[in-house]
N, C-alpha and C positions, 0 to 999 in steps of 0.2 A: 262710169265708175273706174275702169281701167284703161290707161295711156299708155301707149311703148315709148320708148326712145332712144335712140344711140346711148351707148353705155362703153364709157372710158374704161372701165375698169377699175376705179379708184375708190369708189364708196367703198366702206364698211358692210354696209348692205349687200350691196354686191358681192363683196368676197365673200361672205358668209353664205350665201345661197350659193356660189359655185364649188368653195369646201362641202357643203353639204352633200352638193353633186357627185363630186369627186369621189366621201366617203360610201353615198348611197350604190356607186359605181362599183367600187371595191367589197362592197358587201354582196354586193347581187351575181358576181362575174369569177370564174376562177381565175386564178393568178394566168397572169402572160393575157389576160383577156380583155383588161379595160383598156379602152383606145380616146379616153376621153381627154380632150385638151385644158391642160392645167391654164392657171393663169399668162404664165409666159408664153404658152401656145395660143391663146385667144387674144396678147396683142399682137403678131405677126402683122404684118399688114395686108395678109390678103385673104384677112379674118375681118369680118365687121359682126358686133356682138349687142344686140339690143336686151331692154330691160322692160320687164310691166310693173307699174306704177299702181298703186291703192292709197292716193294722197304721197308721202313720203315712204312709205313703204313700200319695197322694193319685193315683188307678191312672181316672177318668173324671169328667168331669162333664156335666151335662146342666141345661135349666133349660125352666120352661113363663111363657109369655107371656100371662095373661087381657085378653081384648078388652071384657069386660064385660058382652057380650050373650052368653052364654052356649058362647062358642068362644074357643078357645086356640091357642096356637101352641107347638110342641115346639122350642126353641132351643137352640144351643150344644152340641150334642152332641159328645165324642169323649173316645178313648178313649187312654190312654197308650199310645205303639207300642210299649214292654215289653210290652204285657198285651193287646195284640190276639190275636181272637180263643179267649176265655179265659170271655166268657159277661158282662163287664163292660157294652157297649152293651144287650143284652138286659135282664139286670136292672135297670138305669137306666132303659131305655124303659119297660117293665111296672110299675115304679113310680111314674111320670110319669103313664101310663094311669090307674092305681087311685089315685092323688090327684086327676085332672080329675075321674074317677067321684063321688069321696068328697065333691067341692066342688058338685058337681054341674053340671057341665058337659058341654052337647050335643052336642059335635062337638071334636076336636084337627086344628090345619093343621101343614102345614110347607112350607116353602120348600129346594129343595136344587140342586145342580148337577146335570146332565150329566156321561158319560164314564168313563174308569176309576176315578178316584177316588173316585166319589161309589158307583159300584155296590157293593158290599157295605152301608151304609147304607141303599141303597134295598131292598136284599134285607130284611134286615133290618125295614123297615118293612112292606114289602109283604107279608111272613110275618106279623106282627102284626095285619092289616088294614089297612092303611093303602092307600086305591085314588088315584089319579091324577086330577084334579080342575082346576076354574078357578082362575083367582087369587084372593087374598082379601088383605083388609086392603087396604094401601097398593100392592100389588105389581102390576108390572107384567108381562106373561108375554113372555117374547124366547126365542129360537133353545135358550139357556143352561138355561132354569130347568124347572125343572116343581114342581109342585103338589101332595102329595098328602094326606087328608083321612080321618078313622076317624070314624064317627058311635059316641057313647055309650051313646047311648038309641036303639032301636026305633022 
């Protein structure tokens, strides 16, 4: 029923579920607090941003962020509110997982909010392994944010 696949950034489709991102970001976070990457952040090139498919329907997107030293960042995640709860952020994550694997990459971070809105994502990640952790990268840690961190390797 749903397919991922590398995702240009150029659909219609596309931009419009990662505006929606963006605003759903902005609504959920206090100001100084969203850290989510807009469109010209997610082509960078050492962004790779996949897409799930429902026929031509463009139903989640998700993307990982390589830091170089051998950790990554799980960015951009969300899922069209048609198609929540439906198994779309899962198979997104799991495939993000087994490509840092594939690349070989030691460790996946993420950055996320606080509150109601962000819980079902944090389930979600915390069911995967994903444990609660310092900051990393650039980030700074406030009241807002938390941390969480899946090693690869052993």
């Amino acid at each position: 029923m749903f397919s991922i696949h590398p995702d240009d950034l150029t659909s219609e489709p596309t931009r419009r579920l990662l505006a929606l991102h963006l605003a759903g970001m902005h609504a959920s976070s206090p100001p100084g607090q969203v850290f989510a990457l807009d469109l010209s952040g997610l082509q960078a090139p050492d962004v790779t941003v996949w897409s799930v498919r429902a026929g031509d329907d463009v139903v989640g997107i998700g993307a990982l962020k390589e830091f170089g030293d051998g950790g990554a960042e799980v960015k951009s995640m969300r899922t069209h509110p048609d198609h929540l709860r439906r198994g779309v952020a899962a198979l997104l994550l799991d495939h993000i997982v087994r490509e840092a694997r594939a690349r070989g990459l030691t460790r996946l971070s993420l950055e996320t909010g606080s509150g109601p809105a962000f819980e079902p994502a944090l389930a979600l990640y915390r069911k995967r392994g994903f444990v609660n952790g310092e900051a990393f990268a650039d980030y700074q840690a406030s009241a807002f944010n938390q941390f969480l961190h899946l090693a690869l390797r052993d």
